[in-house]
C-alpha positions as protocol buffer text, in pm:
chain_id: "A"
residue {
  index: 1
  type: UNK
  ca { x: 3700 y: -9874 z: 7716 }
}
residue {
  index: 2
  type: UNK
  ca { x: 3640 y: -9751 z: 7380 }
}
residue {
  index: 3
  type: UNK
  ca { x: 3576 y: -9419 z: 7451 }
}
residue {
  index: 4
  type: UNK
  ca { x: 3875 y: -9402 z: 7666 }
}
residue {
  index: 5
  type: UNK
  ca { x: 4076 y: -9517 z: 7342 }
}
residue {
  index: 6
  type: UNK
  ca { x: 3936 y: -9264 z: 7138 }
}
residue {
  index: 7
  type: UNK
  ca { x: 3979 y: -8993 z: 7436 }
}
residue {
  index: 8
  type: UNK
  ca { x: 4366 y: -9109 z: 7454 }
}
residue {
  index: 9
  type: UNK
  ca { x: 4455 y: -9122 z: 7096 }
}
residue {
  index: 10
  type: UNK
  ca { x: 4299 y: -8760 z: 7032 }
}
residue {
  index: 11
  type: UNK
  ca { x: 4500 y: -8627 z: 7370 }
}
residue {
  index: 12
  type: UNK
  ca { x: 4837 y: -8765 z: 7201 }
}
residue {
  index: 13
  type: UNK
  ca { x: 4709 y: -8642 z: 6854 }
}
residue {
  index: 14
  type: UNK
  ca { x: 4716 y: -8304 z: 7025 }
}
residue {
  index: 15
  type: UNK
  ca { x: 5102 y: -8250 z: 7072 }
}
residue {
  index: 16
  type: UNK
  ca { x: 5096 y: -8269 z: 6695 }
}
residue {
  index: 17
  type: UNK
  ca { x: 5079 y: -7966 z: 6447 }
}
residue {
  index: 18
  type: UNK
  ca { x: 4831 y: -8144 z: 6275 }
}
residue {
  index: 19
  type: UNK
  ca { x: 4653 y: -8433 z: 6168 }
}
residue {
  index: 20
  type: UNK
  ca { x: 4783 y: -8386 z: 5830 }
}
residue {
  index: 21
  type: UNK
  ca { x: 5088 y: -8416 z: 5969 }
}
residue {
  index: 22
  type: UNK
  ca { x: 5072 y: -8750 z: 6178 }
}
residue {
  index: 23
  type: UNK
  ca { x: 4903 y: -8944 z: 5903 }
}
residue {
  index: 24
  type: UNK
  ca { x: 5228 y: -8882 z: 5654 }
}
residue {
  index: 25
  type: UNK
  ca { x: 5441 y: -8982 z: 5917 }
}
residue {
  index: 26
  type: UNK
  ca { x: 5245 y: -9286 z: 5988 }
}
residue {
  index: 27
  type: UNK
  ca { x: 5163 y: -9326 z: 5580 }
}
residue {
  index: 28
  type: UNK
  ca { x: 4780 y: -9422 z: 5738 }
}
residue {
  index: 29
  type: UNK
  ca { x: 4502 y: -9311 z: 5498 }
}
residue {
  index: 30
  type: UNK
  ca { x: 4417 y: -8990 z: 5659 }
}
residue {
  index: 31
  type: UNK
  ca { x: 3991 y: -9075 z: 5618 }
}
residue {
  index: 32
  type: UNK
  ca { x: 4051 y: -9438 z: 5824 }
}
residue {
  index: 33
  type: UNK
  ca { x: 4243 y: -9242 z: 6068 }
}
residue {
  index: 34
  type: UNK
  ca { x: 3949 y: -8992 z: 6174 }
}
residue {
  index: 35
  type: UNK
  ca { x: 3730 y: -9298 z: 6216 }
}
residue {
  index: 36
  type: UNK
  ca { x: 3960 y: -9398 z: 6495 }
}
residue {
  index: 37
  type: UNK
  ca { x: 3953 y: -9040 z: 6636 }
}
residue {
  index: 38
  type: UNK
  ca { x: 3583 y: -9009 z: 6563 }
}
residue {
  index: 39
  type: UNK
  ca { x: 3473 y: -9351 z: 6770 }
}
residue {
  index: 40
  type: UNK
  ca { x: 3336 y: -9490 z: 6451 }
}
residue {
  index: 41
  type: UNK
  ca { x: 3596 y: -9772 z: 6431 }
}
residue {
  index: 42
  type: UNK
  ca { x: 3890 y: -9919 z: 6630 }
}
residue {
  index: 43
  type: UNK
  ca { x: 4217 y: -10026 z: 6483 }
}
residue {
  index: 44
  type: UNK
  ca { x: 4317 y: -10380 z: 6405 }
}
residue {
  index: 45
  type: UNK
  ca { x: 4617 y: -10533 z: 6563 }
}
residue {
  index: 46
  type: UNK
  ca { x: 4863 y: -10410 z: 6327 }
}
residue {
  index: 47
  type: UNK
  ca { x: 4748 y: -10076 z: 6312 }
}
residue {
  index: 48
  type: UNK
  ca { x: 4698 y: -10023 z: 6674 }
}
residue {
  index: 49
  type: UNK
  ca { x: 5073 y: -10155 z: 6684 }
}
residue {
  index: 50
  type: UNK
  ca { x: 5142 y: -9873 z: 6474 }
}
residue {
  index: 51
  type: UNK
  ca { x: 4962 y: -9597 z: 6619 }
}
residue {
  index: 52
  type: UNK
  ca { x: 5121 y: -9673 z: 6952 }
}
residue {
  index: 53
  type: UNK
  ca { x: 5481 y: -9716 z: 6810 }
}
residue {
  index: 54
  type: UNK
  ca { x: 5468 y: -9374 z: 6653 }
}
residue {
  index: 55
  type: UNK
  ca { x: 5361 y: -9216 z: 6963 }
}
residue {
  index: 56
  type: UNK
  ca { x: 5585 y: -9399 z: 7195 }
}
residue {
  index: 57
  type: UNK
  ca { x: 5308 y: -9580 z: 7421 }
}
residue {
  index: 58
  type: UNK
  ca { x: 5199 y: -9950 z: 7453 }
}
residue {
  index: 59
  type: UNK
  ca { x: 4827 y: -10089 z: 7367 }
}
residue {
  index: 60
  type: UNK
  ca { x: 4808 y: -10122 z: 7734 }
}
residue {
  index: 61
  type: UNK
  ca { x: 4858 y: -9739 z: 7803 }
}
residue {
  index: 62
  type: UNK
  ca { x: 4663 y: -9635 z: 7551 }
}
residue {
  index: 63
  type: UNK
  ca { x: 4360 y: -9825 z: 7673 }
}
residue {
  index: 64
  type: UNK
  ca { x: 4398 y: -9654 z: 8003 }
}
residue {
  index: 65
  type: UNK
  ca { x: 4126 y: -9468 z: 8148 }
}
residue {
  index: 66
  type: UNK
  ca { x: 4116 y: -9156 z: 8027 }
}
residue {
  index: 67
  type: UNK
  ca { x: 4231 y: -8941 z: 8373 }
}
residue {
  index: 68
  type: UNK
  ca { x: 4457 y: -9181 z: 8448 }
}
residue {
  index: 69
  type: UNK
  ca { x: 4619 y: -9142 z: 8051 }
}
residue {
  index: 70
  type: UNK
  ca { x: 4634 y: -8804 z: 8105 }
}
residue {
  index: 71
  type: UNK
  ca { x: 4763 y: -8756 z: 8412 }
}
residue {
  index: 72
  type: UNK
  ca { x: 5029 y: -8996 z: 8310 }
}
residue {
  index: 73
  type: UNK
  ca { x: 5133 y: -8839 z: 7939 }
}
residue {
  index: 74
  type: UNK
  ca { x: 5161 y: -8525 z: 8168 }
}
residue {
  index: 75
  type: UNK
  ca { x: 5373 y: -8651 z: 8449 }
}
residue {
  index: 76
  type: UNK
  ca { x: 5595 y: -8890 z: 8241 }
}
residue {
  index: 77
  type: UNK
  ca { x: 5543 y: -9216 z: 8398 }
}
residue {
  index: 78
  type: UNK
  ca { x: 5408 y: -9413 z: 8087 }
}
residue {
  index: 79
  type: UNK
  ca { x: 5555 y: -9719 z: 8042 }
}
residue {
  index: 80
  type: UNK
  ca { x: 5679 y: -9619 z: 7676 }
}
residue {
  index: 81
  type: UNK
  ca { x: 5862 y: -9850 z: 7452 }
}
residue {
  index: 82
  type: UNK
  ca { x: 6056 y: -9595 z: 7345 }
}
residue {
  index: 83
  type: UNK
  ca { x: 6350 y: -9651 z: 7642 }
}
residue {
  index: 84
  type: UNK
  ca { x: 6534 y: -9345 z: 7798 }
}
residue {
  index: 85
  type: UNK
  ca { x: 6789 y: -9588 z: 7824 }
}
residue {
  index: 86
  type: UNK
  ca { x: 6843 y: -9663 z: 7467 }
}
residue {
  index: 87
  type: UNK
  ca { x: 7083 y: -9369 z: 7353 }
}
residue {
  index: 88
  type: UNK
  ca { x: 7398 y: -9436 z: 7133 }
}
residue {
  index: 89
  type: UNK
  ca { x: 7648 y: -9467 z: 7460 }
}
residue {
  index: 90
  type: UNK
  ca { x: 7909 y: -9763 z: 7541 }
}
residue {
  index: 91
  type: UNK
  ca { x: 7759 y: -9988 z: 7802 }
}
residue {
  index: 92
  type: UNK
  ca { x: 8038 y: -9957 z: 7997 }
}
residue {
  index: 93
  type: UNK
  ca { x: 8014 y: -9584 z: 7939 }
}
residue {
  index: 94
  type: UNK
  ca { x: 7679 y: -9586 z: 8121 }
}
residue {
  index: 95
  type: UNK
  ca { x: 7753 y: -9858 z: 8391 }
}
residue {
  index: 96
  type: UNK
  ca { x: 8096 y: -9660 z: 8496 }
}
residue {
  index: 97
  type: UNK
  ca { x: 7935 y: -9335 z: 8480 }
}
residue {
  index: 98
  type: UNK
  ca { x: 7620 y: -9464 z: 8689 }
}
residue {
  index: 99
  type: UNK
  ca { x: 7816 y: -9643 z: 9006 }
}
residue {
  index: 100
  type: UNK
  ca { x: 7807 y: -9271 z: 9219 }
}
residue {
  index: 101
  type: UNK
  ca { x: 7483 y: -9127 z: 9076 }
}
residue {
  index: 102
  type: UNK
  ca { x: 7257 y: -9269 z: 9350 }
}
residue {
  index: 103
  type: UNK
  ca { x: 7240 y: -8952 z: 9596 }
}
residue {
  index: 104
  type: UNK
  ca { x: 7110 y: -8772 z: 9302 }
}
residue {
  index: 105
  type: UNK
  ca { x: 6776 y: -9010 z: 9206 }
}
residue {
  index: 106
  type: UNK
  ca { x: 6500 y: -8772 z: 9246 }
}
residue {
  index: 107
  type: UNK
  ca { x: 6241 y: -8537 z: 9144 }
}
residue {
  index: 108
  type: UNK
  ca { x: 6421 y: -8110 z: 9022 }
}
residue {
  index: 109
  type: UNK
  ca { x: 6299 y: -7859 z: 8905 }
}
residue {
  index: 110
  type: UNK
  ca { x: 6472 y: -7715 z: 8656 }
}
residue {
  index: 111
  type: UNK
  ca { x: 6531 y: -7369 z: 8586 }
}
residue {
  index: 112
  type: UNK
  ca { x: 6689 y: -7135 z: 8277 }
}
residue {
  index: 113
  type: UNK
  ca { x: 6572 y: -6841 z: 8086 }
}
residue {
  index: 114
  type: UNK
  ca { x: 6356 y: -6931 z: 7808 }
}
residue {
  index: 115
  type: UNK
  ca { x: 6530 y: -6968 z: 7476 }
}
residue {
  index: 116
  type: UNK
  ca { x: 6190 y: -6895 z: 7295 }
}
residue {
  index: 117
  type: UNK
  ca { x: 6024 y: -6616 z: 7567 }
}
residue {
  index: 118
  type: UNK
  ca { x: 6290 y: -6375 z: 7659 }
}
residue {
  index: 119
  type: UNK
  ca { x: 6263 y: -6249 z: 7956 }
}
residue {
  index: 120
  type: UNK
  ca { x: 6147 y: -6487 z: 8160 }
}
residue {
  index: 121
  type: UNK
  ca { x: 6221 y: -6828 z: 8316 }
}
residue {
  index: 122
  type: UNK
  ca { x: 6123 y: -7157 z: 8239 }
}
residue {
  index: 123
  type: UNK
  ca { x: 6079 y: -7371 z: 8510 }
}
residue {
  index: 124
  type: UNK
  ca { x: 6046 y: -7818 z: 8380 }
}
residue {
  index: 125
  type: UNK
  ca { x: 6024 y: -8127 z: 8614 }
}
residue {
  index: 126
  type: UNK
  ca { x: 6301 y: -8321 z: 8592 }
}
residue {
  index: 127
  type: UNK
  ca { x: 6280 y: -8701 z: 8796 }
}
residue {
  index: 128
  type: UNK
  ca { x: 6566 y: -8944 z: 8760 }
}
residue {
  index: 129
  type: UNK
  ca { x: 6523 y: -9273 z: 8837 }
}
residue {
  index: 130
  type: UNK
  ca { x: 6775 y: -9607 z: 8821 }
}
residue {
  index: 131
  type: UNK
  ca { x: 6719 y: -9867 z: 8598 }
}
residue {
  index: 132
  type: UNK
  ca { x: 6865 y: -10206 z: 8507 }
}
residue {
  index: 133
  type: UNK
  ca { x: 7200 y: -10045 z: 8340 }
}
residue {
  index: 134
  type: UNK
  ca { x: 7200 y: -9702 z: 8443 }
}
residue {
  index: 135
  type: UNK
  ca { x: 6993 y: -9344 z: 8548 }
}
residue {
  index: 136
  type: UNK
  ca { x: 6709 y: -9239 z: 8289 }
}
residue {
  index: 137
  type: UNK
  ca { x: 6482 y: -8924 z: 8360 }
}
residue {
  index: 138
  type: UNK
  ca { x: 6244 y: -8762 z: 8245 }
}
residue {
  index: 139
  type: UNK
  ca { x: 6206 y: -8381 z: 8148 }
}
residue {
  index: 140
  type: UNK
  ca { x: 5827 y: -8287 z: 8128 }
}
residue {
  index: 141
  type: UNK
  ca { x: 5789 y: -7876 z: 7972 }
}
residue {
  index: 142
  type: UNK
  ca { x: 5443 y: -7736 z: 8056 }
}
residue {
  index: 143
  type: UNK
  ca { x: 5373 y: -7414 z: 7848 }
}
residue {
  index: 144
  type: UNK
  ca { x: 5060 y: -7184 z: 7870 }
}
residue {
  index: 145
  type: UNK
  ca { x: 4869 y: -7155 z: 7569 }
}
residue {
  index: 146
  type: UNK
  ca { x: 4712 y: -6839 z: 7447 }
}
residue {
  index: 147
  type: UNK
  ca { x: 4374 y: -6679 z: 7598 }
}
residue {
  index: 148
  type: UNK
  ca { x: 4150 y: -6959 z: 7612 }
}
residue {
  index: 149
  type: UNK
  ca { x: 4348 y: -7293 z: 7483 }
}
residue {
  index: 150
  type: UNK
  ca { x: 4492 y: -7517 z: 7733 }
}
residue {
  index: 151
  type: UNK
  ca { x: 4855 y: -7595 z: 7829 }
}
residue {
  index: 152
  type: UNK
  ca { x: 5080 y: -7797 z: 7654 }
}
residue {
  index: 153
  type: UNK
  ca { x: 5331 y: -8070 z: 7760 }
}
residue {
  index: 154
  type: UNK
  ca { x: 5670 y: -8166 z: 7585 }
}
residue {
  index: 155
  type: UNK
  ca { x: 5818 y: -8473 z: 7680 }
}
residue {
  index: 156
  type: UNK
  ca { x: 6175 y: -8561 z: 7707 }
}
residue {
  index: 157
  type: UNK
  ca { x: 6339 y: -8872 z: 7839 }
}
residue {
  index: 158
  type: UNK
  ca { x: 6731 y: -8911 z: 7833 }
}
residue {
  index: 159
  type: UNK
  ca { x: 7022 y: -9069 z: 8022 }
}
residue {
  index: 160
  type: UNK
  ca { x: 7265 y: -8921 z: 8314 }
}
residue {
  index: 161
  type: UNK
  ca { x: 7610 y: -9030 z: 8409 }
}
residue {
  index: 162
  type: UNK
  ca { x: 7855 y: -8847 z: 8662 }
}
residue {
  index: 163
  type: UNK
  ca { x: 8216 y: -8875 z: 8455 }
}
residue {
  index: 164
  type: UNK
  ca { x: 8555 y: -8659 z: 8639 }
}
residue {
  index: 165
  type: UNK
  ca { x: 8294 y: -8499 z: 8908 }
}
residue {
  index: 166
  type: UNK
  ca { x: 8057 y: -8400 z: 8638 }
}
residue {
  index: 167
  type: UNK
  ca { x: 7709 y: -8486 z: 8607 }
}
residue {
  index: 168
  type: UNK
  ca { x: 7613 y: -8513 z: 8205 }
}
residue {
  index: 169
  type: UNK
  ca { x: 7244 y: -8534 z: 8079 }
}
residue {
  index: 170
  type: UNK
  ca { x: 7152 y: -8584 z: 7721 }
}
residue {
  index: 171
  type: UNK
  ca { x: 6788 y: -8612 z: 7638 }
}
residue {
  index: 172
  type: UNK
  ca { x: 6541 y: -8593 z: 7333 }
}
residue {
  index: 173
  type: UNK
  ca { x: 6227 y: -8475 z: 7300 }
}
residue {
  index: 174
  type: UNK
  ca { x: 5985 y: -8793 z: 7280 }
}
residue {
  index: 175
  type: UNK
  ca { x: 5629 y: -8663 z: 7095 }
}
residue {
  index: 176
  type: UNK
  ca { x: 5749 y: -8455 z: 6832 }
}
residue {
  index: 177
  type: UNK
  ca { x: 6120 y: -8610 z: 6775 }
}
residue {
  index: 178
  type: UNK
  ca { x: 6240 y: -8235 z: 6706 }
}
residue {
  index: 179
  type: UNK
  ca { x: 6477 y: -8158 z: 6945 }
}
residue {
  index: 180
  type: UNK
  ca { x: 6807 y: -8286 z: 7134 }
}
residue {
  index: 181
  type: UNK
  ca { x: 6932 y: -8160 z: 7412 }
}
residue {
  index: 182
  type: UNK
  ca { x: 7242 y: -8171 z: 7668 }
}
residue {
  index: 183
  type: UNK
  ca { x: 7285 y: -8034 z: 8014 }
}
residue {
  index: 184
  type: UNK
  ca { x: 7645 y: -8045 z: 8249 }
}
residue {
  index: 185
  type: UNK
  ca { x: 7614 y: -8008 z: 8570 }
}
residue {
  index: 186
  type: UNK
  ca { x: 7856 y: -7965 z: 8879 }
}
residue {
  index: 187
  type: UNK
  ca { x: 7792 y: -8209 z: 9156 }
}
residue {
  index: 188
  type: UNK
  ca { x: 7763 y: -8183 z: 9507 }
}
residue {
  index: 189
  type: UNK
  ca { x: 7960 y: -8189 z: 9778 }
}
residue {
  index: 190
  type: UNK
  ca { x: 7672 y: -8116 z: 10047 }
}
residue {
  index: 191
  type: UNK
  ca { x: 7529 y: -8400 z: 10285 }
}
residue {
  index: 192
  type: UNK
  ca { x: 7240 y: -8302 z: 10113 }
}
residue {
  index: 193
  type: UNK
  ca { x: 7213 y: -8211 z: 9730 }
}
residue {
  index: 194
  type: UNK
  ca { x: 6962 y: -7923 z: 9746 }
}
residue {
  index: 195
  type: UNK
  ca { x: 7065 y: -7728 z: 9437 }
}
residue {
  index: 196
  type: UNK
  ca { x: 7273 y: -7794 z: 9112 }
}
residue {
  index: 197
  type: UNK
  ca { x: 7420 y: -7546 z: 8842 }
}
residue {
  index: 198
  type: UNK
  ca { x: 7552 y: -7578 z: 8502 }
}
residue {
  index: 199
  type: UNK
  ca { x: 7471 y: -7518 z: 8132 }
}
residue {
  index: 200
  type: UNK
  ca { x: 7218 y: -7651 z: 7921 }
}
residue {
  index: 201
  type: UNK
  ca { x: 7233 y: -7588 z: 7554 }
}
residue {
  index: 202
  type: UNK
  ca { x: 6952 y: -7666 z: 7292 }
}
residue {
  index: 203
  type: UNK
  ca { x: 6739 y: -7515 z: 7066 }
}
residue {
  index: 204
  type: UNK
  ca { x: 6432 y: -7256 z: 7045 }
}
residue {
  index: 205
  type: UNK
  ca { x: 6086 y: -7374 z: 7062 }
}
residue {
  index: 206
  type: UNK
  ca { x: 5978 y: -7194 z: 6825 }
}
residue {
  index: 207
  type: UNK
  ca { x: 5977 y: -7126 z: 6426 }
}
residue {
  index: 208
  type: UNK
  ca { x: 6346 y: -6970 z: 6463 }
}
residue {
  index: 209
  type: UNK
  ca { x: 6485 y: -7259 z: 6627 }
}
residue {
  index: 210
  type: UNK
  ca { x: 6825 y: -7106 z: 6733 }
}
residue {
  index: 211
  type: UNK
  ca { x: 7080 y: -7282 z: 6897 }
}
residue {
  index: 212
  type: UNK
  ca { x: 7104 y: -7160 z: 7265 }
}
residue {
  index: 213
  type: UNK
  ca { x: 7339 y: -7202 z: 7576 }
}
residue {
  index: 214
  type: UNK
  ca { x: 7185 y: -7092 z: 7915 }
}
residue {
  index: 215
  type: UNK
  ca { x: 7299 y: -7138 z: 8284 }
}
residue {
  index: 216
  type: UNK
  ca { x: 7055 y: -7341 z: 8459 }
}
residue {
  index: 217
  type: UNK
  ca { x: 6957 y: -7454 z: 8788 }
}
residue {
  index: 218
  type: UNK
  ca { x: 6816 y: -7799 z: 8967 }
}
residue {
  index: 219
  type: UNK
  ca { x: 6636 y: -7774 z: 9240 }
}
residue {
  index: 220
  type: UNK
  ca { x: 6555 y: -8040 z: 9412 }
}
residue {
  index: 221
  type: UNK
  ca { x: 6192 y: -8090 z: 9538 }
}
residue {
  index: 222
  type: UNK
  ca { x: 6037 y: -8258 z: 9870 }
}
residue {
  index: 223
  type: UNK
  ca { x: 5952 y: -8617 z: 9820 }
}
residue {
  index: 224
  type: UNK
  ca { x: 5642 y: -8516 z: 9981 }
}
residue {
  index: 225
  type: UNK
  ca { x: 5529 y: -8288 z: 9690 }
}
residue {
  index: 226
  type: UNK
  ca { x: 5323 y: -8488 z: 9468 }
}
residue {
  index: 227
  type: UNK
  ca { x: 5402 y: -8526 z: 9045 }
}
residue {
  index: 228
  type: UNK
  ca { x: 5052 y: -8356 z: 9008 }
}
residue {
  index: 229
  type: UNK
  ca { x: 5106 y: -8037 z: 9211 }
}
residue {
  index: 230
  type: UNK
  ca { x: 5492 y: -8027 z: 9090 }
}
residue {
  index: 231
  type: UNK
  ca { x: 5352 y: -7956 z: 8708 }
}
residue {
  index: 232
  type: UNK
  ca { x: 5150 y: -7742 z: 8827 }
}
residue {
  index: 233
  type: UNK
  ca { x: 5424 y: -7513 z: 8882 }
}
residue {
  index: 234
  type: UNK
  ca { x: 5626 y: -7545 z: 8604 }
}
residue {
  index: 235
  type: UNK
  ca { x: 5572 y: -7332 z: 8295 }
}
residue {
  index: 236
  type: UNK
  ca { x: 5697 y: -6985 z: 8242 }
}
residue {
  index: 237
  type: UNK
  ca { x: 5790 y: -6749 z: 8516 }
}
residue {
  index: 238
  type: UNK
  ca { x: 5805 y: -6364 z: 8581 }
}
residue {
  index: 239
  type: UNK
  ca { x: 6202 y: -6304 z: 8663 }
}
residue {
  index: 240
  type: UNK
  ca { x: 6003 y: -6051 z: 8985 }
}
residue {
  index: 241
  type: UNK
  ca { x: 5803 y: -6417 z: 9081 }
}
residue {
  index: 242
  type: UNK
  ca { x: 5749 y: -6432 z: 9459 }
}
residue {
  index: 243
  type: UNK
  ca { x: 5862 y: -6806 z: 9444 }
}
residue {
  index: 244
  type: UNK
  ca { x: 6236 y: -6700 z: 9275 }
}
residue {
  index: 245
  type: UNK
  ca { x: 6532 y: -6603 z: 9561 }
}
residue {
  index: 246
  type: UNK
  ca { x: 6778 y: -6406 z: 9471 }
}
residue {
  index: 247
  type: UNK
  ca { x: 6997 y: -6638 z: 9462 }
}
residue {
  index: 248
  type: UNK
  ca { x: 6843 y: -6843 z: 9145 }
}
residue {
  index: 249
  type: UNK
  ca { x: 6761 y: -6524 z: 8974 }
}
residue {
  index: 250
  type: UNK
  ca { x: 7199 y: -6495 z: 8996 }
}
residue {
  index: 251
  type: UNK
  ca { x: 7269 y: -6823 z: 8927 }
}
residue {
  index: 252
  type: UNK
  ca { x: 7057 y: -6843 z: 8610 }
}
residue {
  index: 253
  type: UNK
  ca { x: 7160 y: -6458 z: 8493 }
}
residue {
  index: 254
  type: UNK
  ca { x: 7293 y: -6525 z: 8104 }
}
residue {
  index: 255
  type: UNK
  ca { x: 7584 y: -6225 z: 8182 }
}
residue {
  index: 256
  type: UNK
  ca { x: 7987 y: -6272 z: 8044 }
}
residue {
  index: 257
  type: UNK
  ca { x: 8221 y: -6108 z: 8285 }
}
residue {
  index: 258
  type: UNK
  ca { x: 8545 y: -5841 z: 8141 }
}
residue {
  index: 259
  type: UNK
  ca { x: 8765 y: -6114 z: 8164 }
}
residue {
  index: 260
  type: UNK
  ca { x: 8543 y: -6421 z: 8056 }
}
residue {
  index: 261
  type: UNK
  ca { x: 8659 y: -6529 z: 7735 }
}
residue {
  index: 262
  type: UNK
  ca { x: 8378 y: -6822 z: 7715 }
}
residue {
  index: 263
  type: UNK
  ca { x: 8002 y: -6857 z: 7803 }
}
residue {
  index: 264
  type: UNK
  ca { x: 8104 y: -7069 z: 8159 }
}
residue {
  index: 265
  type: UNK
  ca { x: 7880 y: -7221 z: 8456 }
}
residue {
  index: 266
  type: UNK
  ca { x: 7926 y: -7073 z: 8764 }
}
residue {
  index: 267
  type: UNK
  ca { x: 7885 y: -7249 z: 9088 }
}
């Protein structure tokens, strides 16, 4: 159990710039802190409190197996105590918004051009899910490393309410705390909802950080598919993929028509 504690805390450690960097923002003597991460000692009640705080976990996750940790840090389905459900919106808001949103719970993925890799698209998981309240979700990003490092995850969890035949979805990024984003949909009308469009603005991933608005796309995936081999596919994607139709290579094009005098979603 130990070593799956020490496995679990270096695996969250690792979404982090630095260790540097996580012991400020704890204010944890940095030399105690890499005898947690080195096995040598575990933390005491408060500090394990803490630890898991910062990183948005329970003590029960975090003394997880370690595949089982992984796997869910990766898919999204920790029980963190950080809520989706706790953004700044009226009650009401959320309950009103909520009362049609059921034909939507699911698993998407979700599709844009990259804001930080132009040229190509980025393709998340996105799975909804009702709670006591309302509809959370959560947005997992998988990105390739360079030659010879392994992938990394971001992790976003946020709230979605369908106001005037609009779907709205507001989310922040849960390891780091850097980034905010929103995403407005237009419903569906089908027997089935297959696809959604919209815009999605946020920010780059990367030292620029620009502010960026990009059509986007949710697709919505087989229940059959499992979490594991949905992440699989997500990460970065050559606009001449095999896996891309036509069809979401239009709907996702960033293009302003003659007579467009604003950036607009297009169904």
């Amino acid at each position: 159990m130990h070593d799956d504690f020490v496995a679990n805390l270096r695996l969250l450690c690792s979404y982090y710039p630095s260790i540097a960097e996580i012991c400020r923002r704890l204010t944890i003597n940095r030399a105690q802190f890499n005898r947690y991460l080195s096995g040598r000692y575990r933390p005491n009640h408060a500090a394990l409190q803490r630890i898991c705080h910062f990183f948005g976990v329970t003590t029960e996750d975090i003394a997880l197996p370690h595949h089982d940790f992984r796997t869910l840090v990766q898919t999204g389905q920790l029980t963190s105590e950080a809520s989706p459900a706790t953004l700044p919106w009226p009650n009401a808001l959320v309950q009103r918004g909520s009362e049609t949103m059921e034909r939507y719970i699911g698993r998407y993925f979700e599709l844009y051009h990259s804001m930080s890799r132009p040229g190509q698209l980025m393709r998340t998981l996105v799975c909804l899910e009702a709670r006591e309240g309302g509809v959370v979700y959560q947005r997992t990003e998988r990105m390739q490393a360079m030659l010879g490092n392994r992938s990394c995850h971001n992790r976003y969890v946020g709230t979605a309410v369908k106001l005037a035949d609009r779907l709205f979805l507001v989310d922040h990024e849960t390891l780091n705390g850097h980034e905010i984003t929103q995403t407005i949909l237009f419903p569906s009308f089908q027997s089935q909802v297959t696809r959604l469009t919209g815009l999605k603005m946020g920010v780059a991933d990367n030292s620029e950080r620009m502010p960026c608005c990009v059509r986007v796309v949710y697709q919505r995936l087989d229940e059959q598919v499992s979490l594991r081999e949905a992440l699989t596919q997500c990460g970065l994607i050559a606009l001449d993929d095999p896996s891309i139709d036509d069809a979401l290579i239009a709907a996702t094009q960033n293009d302003v028509a003659a007579d467009e005098h604003h950036f607009r979603a297009r169904h």
